[in-house]
N, C-alpha and C positions, 0 to 999 in steps of 0.2 A: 653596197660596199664601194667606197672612195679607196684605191688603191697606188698612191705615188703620182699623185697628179700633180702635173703642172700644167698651167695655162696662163696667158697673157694677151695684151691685144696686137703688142708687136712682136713682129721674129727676134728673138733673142734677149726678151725682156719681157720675165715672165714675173706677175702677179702674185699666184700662190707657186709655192714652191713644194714640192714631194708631199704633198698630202696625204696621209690615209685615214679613212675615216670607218669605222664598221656601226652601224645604227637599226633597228625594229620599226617595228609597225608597235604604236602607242605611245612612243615617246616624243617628247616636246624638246626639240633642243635651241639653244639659242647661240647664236653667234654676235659676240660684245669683238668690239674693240675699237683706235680710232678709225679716223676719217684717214682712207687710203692704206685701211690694213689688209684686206681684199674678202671682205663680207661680202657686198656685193656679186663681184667677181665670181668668188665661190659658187654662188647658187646660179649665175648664168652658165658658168660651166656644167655642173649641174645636172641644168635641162636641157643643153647643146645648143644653148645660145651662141655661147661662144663656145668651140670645139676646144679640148685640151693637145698642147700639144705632145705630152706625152704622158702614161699613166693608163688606169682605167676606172670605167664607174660603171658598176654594174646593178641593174637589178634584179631580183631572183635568178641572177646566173647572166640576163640579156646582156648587153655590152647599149649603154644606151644611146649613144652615135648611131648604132645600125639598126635601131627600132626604125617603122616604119610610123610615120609623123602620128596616126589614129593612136597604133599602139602607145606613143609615147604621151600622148593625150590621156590615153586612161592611169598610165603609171604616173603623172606628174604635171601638178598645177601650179604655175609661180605669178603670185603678182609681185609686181615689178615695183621701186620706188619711181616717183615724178616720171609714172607714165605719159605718151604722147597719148590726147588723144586720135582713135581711130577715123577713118572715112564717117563722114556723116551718117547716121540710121540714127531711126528709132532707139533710144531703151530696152522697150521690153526687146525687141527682133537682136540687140546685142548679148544680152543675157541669154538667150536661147542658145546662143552657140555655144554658149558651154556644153549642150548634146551633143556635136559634132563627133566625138569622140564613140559615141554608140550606133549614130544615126548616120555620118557621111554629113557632104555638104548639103548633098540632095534629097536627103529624108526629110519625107513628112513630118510637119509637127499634130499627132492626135492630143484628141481631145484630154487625154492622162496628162501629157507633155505641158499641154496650155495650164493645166493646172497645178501643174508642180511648177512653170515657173511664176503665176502669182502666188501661192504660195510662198515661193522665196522672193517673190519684192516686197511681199509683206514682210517679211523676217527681219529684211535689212531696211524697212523703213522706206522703203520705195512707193509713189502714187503710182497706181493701177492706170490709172487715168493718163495721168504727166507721164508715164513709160512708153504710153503709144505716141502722144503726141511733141513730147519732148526729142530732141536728139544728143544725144554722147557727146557732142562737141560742144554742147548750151551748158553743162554741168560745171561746177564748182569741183575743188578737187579732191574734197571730201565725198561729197556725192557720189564722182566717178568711181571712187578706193572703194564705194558700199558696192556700185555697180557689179565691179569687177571680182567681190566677195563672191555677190551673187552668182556669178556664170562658173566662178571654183565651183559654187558649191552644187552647181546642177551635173558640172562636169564628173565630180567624183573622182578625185583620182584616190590614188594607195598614199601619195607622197604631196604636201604642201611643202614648199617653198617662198617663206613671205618675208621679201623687203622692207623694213620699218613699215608693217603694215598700220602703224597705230597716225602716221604720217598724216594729218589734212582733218585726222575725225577727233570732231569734238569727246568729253569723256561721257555720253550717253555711248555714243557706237564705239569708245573704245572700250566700255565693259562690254556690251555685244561683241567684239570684235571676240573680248578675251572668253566669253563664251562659247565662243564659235569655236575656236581654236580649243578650246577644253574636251568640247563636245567632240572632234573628229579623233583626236588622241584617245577620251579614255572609253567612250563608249561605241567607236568604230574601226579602231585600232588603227587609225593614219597616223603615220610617221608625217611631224612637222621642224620643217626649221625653218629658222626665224634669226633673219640679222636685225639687231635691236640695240637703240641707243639707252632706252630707259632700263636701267638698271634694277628698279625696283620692281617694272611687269616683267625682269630675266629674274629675278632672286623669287618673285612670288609666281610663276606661272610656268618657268621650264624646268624640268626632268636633269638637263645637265647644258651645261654651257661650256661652250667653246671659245678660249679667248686666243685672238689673232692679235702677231703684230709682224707687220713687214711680210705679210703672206705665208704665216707657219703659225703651226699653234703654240702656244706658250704654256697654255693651261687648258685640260679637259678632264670633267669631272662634275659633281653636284655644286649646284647653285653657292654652298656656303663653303667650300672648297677654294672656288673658283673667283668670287667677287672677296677677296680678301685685298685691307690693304696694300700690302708689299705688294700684290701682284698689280695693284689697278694702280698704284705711284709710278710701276716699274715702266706698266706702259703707255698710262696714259700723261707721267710726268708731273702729275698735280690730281691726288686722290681727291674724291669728293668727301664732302663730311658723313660718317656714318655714323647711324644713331641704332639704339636696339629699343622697339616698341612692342610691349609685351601679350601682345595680341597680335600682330605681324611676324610674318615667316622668318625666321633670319636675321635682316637687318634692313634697316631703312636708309636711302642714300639720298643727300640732298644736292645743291651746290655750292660748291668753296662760296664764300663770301654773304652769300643772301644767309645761310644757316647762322652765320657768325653778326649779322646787322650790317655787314659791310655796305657803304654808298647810299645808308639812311640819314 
């Protein structure tokens, strides 16, 4: 539960403004709006990336500021958009840390462990091989976004938090992506959210969508509620073209100009 939160990066100029948010475990929600309406921002807050300066976010009751870092490990995985990458390692030894959270920095990895994480490099398309002897900082940026799927996904938490994760991957791993993300919502009951530019994987793929502008919500509600006209003129200033395809959820949204031949 998001309670009245505000946060921002400077004292007295704050990002989101009095937020409250109440959300479950199963639901997929998306967070649409422009660039510098505080998507971002949000989900650092979040995970106390960045501390809120006043409000509160709780989960099952915790206050998650004062979790203790393991704890907040197991309650909440975020990847982040145009990550840095980390210190130099191995692949596979960075994907492992997504145990941390069960195991400490100093646990052993058993032999169960080694195989759940090839396992999950195979899942994301990862070489078994290139994992040992490749390093995190040789990857492409797509590559790394699968990387970092992978350590979510051994971490396990209750709560995903994912920055335009569809960012860098081509559309083989973005329907993986979008299966993945199906997968922890409807069959493991993880609450996910997702700030997200494409409109047409927030109209086909989340539960309910949150539209921001200037750091408040504007609109909260189902997909076909939420991406309407008036609302998306109002804040985006220039609606995309929508089209309605009779085997697609909703609506289909393209871009001004290419939909219409524009600059053919």
């Amino acid at each position: 539960m998001v309670e009245n939160l505000r946060c921002g990066f400077f004292p007295g100029r704050p990002v989101i403004h009095s937020l409250s948010l109440e959300a479950a475990g199963g639901e997929i929600i998306g967070l649409v709006g422009p660039n510098g309406s505080g998507k971002s921002t949000l989900l650092r807050c979040l995970t106390n990336w960045l501390p809120a300066t006043s409000g509160k976010i709780l989960i099952d009751g915790r206050e998650v500021g004062a979790m203790p870092s393991r704890d907040r490990a197991r309650a909440i995985g975020m990847l982040v958009q145009n990550p840095e990458h980390p210190v130099p390692m191995p692949v596979r030894e960075f994907i492992s840390l997504g145990y941390f959270s069960r195991r400490g920095w100093f646990g052993g990895e058993s032999p169960l462990d080694r195989d759940a994480v090839d396992r999950t490099m195979q899942r994301f398309g990862l070489d078994l091989k290139a994992g040992v002897n490749c390093r995190v900082d040789q990857l492409s940026g797509g590559e790394f976004q699968r990387v970092r799927l992978a350590q979510i996904h051994l971490q396990d938490p209750s709560i995903l938090l994912l920055d335009e994760p569809t960012s860098f991957l081509d559309w083989p791993f973005q329907s993986m992506l979008i299966r993945f993300v199906r997968e922890k919502a409807r069959q493991e009951k993880r609450l996910v959210v997702m700030a997200i530019h494409d409109l047409n994987i927030a109209m086909a793929l989340c539960d309910r969508v949150l539209m921001l502008r200037d750091g408040s919500v504007l609109a909260d509600g189902p997909p076909k509620d939420v991406l309407r006209e008036d609302l998306l003129q109002k804040v985006f200033g220039h609606p995309p073209a929508i089209h309605t395809i009779s085997h697609f959820p909703g609506r289909f949204f393209s871009t001004p100009g290419l939909a219409e031949g524009e600059g053919s």
